[in-house]
PyMOL CGO cylinders between C-alpha atoms (Angstrom):
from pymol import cmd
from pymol.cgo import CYLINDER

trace = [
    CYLINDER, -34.57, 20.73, 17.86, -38.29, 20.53, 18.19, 0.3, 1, 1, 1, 1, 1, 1,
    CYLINDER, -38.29, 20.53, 18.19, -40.98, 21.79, 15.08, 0.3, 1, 1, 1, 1, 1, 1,
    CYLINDER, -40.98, 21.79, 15.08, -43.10, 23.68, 17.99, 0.3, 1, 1, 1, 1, 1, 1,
    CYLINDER, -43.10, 23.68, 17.99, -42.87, 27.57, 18.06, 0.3, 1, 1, 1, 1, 1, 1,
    CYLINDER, -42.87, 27.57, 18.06, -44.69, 29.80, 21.02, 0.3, 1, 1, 1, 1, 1, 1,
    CYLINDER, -44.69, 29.80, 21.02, -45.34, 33.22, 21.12, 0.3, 1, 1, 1, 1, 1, 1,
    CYLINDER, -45.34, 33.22, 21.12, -41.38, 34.76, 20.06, 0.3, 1, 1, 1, 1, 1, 1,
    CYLINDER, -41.38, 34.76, 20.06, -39.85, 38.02, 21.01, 0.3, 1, 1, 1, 1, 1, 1,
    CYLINDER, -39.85, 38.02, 21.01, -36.66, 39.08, 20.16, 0.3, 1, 1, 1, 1, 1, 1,
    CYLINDER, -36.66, 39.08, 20.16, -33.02, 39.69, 22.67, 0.3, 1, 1, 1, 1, 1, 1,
    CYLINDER, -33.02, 39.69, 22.67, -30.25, 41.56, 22.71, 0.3, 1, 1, 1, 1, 1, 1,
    CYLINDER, -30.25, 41.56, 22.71, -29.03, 43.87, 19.95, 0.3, 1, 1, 1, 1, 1, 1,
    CYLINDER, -29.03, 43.87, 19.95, -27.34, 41.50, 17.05, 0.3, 1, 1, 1, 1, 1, 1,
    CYLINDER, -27.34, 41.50, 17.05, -30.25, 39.02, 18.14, 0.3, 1, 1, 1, 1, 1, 1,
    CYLINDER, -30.25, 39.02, 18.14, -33.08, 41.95, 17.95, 0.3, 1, 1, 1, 1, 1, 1,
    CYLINDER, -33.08, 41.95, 17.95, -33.86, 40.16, 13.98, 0.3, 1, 1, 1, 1, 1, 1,
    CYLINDER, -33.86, 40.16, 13.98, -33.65, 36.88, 15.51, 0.3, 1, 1, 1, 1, 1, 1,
    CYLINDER, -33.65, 36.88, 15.51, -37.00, 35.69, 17.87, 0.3, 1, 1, 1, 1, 1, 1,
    CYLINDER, -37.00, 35.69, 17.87, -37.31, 33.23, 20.90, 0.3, 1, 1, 1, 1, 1, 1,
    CYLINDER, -37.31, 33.23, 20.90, -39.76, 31.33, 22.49, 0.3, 1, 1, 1, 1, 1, 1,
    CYLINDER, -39.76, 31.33, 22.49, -40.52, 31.89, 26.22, 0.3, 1, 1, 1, 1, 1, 1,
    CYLINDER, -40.52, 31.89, 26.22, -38.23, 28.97, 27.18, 0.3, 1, 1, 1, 1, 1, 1,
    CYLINDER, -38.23, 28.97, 27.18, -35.21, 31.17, 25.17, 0.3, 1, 1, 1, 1, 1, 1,
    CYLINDER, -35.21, 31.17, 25.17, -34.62, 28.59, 22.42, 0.3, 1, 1, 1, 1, 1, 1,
    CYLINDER, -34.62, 28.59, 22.42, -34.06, 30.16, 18.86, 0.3, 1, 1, 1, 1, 1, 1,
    CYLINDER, -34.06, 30.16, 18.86, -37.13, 29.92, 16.51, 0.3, 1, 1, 1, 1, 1, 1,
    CYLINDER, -37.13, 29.92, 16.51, -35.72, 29.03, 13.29, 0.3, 1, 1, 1, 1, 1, 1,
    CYLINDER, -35.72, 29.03, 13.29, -37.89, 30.68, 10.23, 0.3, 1, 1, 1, 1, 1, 1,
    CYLINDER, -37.89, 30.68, 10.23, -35.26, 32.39, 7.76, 0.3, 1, 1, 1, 1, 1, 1,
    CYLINDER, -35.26, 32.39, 7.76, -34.33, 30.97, 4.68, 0.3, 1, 1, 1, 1, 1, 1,
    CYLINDER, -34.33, 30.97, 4.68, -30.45, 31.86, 6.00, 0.3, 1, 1, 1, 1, 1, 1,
    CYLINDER, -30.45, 31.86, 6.00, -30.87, 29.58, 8.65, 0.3, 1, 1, 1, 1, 1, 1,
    CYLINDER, -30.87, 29.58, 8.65, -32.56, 27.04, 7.07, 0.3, 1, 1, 1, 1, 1, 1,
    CYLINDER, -32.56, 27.04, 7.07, -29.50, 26.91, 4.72, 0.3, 1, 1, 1, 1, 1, 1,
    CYLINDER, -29.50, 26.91, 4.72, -26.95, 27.45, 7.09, 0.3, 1, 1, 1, 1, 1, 1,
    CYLINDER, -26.95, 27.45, 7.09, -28.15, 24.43, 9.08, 0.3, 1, 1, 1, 1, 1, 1,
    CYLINDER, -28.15, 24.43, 9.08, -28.80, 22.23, 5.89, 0.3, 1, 1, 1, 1, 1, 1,
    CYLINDER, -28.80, 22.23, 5.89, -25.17, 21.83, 5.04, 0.3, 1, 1, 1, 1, 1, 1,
    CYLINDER, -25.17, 21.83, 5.04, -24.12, 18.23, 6.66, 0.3, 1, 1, 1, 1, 1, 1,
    CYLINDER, -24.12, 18.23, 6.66, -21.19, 19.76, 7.74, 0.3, 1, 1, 1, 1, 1, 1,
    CYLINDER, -21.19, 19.76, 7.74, -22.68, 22.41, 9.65, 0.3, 1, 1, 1, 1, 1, 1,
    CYLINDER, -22.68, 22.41, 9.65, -25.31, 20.49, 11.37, 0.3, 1, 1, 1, 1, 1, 1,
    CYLINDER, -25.31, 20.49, 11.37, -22.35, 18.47, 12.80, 0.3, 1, 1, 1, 1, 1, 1,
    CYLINDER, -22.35, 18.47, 12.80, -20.46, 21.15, 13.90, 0.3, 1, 1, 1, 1, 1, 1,
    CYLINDER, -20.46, 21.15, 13.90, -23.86, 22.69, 16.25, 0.3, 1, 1, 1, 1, 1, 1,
    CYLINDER, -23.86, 22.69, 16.25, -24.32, 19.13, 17.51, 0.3, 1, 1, 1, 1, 1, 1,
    CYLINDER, -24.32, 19.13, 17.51, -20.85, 19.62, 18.40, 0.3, 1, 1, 1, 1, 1, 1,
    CYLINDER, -20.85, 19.62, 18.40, -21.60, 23.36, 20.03, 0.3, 1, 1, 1, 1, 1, 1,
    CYLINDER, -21.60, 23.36, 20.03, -24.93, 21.84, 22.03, 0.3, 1, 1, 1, 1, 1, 1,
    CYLINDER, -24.93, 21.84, 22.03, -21.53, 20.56, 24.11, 0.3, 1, 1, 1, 1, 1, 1,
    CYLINDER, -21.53, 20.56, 24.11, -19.99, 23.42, 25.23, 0.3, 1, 1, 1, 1, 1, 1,
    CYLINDER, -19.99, 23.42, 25.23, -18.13, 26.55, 23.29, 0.3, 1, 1, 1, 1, 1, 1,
    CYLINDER, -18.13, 26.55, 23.29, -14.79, 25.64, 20.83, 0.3, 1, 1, 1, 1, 1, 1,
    CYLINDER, -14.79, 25.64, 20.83, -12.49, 26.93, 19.33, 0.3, 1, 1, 1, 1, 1, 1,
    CYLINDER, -12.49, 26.93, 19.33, -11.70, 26.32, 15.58, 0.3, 1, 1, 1, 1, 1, 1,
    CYLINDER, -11.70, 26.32, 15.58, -9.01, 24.61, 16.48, 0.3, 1, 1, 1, 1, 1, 1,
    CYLINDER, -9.01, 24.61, 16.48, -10.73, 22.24, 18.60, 0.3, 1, 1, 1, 1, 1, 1,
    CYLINDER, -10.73, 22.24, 18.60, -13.74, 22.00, 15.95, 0.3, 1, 1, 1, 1, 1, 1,
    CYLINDER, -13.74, 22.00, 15.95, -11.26, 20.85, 13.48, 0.3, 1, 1, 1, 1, 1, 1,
    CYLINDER, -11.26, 20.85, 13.48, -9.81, 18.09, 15.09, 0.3, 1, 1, 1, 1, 1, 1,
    CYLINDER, -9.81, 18.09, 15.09, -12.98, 16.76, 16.07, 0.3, 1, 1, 1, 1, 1, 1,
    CYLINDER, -12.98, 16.76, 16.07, -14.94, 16.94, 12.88, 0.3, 1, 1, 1, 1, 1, 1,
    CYLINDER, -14.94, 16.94, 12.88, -11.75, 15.53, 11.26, 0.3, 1, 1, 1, 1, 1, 1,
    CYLINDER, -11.75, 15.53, 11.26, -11.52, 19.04, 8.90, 0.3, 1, 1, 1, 1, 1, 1,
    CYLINDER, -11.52, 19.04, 8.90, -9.14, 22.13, 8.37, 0.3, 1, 1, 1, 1, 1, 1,
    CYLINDER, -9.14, 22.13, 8.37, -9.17, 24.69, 10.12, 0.3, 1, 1, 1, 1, 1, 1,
    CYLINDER, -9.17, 24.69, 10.12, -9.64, 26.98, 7.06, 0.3, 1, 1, 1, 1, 1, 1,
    CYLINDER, -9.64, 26.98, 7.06, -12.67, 24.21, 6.28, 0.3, 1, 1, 1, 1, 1, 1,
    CYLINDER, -12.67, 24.21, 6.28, -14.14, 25.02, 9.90, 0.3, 1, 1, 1, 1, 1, 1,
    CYLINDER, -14.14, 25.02, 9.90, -13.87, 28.86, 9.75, 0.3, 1, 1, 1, 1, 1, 1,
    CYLINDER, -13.87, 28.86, 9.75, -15.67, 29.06, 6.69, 0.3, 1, 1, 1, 1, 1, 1,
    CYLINDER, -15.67, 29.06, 6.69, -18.60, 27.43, 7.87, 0.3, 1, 1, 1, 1, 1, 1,
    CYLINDER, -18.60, 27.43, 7.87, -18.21, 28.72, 11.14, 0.3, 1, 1, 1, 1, 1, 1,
    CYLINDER, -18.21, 28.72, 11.14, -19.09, 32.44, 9.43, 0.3, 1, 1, 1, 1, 1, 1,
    CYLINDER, -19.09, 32.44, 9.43, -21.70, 31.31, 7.51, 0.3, 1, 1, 1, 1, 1, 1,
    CYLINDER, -21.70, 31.31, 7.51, -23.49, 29.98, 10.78, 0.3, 1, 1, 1, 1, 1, 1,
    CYLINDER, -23.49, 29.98, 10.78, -22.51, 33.48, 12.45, 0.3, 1, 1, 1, 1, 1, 1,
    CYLINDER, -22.51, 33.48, 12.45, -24.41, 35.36, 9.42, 0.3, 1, 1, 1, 1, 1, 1,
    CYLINDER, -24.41, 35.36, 9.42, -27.37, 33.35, 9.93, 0.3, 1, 1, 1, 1, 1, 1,
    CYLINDER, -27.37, 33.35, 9.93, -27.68, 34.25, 13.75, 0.3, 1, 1, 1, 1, 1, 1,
    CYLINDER, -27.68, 34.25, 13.75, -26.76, 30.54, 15.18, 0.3, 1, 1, 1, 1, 1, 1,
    CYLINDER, -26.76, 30.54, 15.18, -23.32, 30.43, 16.10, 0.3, 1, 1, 1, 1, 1, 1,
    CYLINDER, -23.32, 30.43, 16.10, -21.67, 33.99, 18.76, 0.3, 1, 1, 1, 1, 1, 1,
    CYLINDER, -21.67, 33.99, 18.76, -18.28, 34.51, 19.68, 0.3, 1, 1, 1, 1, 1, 1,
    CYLINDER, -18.28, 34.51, 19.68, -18.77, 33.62, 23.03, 0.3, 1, 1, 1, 1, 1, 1,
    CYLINDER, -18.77, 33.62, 23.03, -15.38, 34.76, 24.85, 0.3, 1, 1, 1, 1, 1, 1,
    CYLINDER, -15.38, 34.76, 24.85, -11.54, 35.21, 23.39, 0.3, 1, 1, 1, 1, 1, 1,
    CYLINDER, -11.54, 35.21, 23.39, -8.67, 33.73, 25.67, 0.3, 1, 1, 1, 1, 1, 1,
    CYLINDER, -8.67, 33.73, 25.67, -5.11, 34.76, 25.52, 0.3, 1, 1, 1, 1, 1, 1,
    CYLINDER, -5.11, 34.76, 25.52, -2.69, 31.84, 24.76, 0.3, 1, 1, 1, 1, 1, 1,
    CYLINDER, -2.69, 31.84, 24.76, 0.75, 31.45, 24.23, 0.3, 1, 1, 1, 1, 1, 1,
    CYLINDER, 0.75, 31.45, 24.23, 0.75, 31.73, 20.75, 0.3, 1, 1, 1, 1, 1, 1,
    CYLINDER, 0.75, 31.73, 20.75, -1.99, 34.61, 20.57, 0.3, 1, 1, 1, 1, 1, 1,
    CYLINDER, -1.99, 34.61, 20.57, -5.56, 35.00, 20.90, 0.3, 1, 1, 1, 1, 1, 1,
    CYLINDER, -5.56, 35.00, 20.90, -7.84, 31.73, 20.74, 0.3, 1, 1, 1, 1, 1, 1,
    CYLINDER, -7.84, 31.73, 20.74, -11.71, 32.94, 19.90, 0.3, 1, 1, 1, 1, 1, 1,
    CYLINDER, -11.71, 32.94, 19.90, -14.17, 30.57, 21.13, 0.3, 1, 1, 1, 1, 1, 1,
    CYLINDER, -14.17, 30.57, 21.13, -17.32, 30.03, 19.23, 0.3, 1, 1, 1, 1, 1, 1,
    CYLINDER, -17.32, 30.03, 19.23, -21.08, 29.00, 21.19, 0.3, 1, 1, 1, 1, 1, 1,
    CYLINDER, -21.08, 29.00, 21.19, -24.73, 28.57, 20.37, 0.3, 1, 1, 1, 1, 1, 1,
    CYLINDER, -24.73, 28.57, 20.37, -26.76, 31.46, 20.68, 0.3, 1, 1, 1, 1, 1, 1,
    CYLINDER, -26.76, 31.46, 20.68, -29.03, 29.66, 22.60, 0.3, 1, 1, 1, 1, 1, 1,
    CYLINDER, -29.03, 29.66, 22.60, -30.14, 26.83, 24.69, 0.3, 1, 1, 1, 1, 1, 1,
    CYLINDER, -30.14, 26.83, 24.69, -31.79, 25.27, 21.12, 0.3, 1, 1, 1, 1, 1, 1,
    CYLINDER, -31.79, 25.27, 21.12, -33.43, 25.65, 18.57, 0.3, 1, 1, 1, 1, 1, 1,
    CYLINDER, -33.43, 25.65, 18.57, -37.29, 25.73, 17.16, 0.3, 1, 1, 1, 1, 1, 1,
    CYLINDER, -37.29, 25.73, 17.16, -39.01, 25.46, 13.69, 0.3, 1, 1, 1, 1, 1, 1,
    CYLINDER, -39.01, 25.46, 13.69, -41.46, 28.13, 13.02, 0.3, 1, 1, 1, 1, 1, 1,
    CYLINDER, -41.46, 28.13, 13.02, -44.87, 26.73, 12.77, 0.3, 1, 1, 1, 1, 1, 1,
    CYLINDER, -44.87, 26.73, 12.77, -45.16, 28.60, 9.52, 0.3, 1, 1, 1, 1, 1, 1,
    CYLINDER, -45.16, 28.60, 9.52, -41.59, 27.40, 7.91, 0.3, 1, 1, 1, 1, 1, 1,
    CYLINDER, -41.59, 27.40, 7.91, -42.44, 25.34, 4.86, 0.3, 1, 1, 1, 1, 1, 1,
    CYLINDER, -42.44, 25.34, 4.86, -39.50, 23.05, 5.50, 0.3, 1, 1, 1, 1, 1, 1,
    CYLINDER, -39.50, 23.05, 5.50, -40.09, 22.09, 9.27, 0.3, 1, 1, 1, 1, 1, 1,
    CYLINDER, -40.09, 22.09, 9.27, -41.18, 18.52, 9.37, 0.3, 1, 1, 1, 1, 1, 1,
    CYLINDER, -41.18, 18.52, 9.37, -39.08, 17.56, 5.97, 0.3, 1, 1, 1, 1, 1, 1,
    CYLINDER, -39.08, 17.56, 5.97, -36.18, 19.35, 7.44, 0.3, 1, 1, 1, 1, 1, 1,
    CYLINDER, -36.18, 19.35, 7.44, -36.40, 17.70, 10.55, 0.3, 1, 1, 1, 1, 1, 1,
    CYLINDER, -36.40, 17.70, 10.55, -36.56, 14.07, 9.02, 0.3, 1, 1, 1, 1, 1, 1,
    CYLINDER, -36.56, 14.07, 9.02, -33.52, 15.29, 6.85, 0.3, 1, 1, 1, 1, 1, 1,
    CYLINDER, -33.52, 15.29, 6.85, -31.29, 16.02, 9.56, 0.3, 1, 1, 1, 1, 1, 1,
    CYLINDER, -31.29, 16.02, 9.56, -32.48, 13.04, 11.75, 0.3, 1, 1, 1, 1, 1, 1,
    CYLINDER, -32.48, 13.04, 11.75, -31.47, 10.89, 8.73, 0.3, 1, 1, 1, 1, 1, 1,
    CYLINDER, -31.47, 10.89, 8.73, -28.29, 12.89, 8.32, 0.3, 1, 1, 1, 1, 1, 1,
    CYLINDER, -28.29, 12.89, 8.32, -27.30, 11.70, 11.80, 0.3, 1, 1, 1, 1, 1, 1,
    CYLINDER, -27.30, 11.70, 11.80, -28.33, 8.57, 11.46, 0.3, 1, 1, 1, 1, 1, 1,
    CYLINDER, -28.33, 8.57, 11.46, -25.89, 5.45, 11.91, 0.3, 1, 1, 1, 1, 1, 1,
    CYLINDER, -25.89, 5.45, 11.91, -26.09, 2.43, 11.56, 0.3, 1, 1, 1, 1, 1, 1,
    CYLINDER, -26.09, 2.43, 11.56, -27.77, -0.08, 13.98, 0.3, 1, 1, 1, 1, 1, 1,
    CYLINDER, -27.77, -0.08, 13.98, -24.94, -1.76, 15.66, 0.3, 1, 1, 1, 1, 1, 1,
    CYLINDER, -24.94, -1.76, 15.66, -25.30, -5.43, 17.34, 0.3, 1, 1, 1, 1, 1, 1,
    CYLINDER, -25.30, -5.43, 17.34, -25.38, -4.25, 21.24, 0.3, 1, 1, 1, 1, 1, 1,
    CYLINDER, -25.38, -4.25, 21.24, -26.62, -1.00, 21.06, 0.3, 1, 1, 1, 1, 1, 1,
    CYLINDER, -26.62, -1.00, 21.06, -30.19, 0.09, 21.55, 0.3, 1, 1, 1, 1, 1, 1,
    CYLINDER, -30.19, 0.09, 21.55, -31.73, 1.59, 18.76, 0.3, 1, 1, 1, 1, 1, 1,
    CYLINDER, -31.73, 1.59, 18.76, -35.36, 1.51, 17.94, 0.3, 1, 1, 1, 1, 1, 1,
    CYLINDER, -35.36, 1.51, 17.94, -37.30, 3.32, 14.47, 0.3, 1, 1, 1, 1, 1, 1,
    CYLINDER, -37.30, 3.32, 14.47, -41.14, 2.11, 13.63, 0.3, 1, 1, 1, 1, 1, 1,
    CYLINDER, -41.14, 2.11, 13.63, -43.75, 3.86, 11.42, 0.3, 1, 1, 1, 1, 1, 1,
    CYLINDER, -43.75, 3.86, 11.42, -47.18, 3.17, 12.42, 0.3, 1, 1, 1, 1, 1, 1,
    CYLINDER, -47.18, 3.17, 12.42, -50.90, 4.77, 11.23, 0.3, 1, 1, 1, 1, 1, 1,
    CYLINDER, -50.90, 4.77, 11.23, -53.46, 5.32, 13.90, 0.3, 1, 1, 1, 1, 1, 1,
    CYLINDER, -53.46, 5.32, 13.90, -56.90, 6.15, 12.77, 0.3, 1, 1, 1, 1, 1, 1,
    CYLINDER, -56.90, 6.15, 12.77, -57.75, 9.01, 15.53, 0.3, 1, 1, 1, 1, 1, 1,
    CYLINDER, -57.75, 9.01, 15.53, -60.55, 11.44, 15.96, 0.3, 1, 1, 1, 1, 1, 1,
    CYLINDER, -60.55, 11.44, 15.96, -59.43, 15.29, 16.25, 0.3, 1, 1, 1, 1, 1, 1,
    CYLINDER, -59.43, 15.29, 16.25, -59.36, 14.43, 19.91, 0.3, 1, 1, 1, 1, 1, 1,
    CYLINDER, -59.36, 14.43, 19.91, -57.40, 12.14, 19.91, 0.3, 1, 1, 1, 1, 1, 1,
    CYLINDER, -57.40, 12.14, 19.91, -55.02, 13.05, 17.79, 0.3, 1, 1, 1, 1, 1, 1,
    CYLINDER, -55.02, 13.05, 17.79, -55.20, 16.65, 20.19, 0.3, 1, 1, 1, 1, 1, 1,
    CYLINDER, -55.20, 16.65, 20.19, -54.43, 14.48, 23.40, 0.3, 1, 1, 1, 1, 1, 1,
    CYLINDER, -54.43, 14.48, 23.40, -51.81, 12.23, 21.44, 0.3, 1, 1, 1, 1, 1, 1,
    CYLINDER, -51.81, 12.23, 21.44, -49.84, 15.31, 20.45, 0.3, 1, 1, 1, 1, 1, 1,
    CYLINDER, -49.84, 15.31, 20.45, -49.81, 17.18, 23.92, 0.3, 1, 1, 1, 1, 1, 1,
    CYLINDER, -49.81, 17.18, 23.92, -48.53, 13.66, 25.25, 0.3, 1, 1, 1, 1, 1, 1,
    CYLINDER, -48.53, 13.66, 25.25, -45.48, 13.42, 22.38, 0.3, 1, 1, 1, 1, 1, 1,
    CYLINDER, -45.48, 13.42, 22.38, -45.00, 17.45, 23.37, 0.3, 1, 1, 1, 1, 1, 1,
    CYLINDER, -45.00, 17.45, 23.37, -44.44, 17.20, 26.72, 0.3, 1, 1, 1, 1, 1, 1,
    CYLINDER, -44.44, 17.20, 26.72, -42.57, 13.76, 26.34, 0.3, 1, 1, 1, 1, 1, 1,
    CYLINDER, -42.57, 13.76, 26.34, -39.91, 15.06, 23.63, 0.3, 1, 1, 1, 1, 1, 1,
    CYLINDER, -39.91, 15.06, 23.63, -39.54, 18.37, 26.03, 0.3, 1, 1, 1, 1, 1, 1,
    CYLINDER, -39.54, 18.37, 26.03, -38.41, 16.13, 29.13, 0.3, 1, 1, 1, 1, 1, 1,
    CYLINDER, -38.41, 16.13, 29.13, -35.07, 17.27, 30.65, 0.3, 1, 1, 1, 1, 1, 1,
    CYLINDER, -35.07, 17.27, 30.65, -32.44, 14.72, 29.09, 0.3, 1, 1, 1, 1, 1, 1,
    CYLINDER, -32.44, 14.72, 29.09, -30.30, 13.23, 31.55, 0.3, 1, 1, 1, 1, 1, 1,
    CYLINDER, -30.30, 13.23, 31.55, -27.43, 15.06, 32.20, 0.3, 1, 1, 1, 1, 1, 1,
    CYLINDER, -27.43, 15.06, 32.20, -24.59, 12.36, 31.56, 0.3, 1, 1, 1, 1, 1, 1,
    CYLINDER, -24.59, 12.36, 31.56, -21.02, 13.83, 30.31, 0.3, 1, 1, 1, 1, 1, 1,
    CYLINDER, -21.02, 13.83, 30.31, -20.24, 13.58, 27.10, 0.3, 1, 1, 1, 1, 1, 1,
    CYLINDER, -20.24, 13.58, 27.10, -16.91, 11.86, 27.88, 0.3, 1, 1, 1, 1, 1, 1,
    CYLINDER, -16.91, 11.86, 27.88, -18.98, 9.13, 29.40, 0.3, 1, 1, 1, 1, 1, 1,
    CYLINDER, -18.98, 9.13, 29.40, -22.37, 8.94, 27.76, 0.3, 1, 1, 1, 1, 1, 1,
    CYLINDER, -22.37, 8.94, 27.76, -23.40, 8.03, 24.09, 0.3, 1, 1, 1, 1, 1, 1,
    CYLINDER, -23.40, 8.03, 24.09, -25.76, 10.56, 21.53, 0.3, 1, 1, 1, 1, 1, 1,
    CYLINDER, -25.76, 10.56, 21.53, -28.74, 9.33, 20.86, 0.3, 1, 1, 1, 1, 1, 1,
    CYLINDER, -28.74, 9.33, 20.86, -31.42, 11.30, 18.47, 0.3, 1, 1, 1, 1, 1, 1,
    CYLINDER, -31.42, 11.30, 18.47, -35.07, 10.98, 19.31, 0.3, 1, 1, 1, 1, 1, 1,
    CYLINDER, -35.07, 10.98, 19.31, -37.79, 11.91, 16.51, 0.3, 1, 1, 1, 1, 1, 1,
    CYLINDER, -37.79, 11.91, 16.51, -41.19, 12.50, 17.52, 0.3, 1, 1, 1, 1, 1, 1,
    CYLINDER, -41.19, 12.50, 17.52, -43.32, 13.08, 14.77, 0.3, 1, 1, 1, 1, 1, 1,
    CYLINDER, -43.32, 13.08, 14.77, -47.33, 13.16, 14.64, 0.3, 1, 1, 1, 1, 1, 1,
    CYLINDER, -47.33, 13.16, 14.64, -48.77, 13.89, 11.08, 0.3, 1, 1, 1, 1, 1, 1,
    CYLINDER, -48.77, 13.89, 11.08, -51.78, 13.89, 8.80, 0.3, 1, 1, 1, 1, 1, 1,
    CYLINDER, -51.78, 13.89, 8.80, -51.11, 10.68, 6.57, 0.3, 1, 1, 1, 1, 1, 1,
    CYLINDER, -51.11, 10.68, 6.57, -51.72, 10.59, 2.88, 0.3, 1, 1, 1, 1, 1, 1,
    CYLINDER, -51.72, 10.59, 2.88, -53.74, 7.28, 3.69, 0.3, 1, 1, 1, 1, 1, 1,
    CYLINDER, -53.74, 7.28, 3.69, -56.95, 6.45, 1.61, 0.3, 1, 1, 1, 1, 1, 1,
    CYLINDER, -56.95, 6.45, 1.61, -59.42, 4.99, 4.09, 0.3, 1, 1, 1, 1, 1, 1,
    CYLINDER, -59.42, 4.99, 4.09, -62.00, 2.25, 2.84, 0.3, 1, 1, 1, 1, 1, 1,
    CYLINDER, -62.00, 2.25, 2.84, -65.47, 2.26, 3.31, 0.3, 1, 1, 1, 1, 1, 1,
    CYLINDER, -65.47, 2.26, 3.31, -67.14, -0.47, 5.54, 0.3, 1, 1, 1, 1, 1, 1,
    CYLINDER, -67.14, -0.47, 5.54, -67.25, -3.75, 3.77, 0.3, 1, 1, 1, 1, 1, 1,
    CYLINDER, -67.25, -3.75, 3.77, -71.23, -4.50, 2.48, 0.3, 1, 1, 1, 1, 1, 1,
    CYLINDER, -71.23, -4.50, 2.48, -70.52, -8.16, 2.70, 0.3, 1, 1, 1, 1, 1, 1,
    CYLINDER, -70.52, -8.16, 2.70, -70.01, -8.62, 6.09, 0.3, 1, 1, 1, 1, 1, 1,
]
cmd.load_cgo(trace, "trace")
């Protein structure tokens, strides 16, 4: 997920509430989806979707859940517009009902309250701990910047955090989260020093 929203429009009759960006990535802005996606659980199980479509079956065994668990939460991210039944397939015992993203990703409204915070929040969520081996780098650093700058440094983080990510199978490949984050500081600045 990125913080940025464009210009949204909305798709498809049970999306028609629900508004895109021109790339087609969900612009998150409702209160419903911002609790929907809260829940620890639930933010698993969409990193899980970003994969390809499951079943509940499927989704249980890999979040280590029931399926009763699953299909709860599985509703409550169909009510809040994130989460389709993408296709049902006929198996031996019955019907299996596979479950999707509704799209591609998703946005935070420019004007949700909760963008930034809930961003850090689920970044932190996801989180594990550095292990000896594997790359892993966090830093915090304050630049003083002029409105320029700061302009230039933003389009750069933009355009670097919306980079195609390699393509490597997720049978093969490792996640990784990437936070980019460029924000007013609460940082008092000190006048010039008189004595020197």
């Amino acid at each position: 997920m990125t913080e940025e929203q464009s210009p949204a429009h909305g798709s498809g009759t049970d999306r028609g509430k629900h508004h895109r960006d021109e790339q087609g990535h969900l612009v998150l802005r409702s209160p419903e989806q911002f609790k929907a996606l809260g829940h620890p659980l639930r933010h698993r199980m969409v990193n899980v979707l970003r994969q390809r479509p499951a079943t509940l079956r499927q989704l249980a065994e890999v979040l280590g859940m029931s399926k009763g668990t699953i299909g709860y939460h599985v509703r409550v991210l169909r009510e809040a517009g994130l989460v389709e039944l993408a296709e049902t397939r006929q198996v031996r015992g019955g019907t299996e009902q596979y479950f999707a993203l509704v799209s591609r990703g998703f946005k935070v409204h420019e004007d949700a309250v909760v963008g930034p915070e809930f961003l850090i929040n689920a970044a932190l969520g996801e989180m594990l701990p550095s292990q000896p081996g594997r790359p892993s780098h966090t830093s915090l650093r304050h630049l003083w910047l002029t409105d320029a700058e700061a302009h230039a440094l933003e389009a750069r983080l933009r355009a670097m955090a919306e980079e195609p990510h390699p393509t490597t199978d997720s049978a093969h490949g490792k996640p990784y989260g990437l936070l980019v984050s460029l924000f007013s500081a609460d940082v008092p600045s000190l006048p010039p020093d008189d004595g020197h």
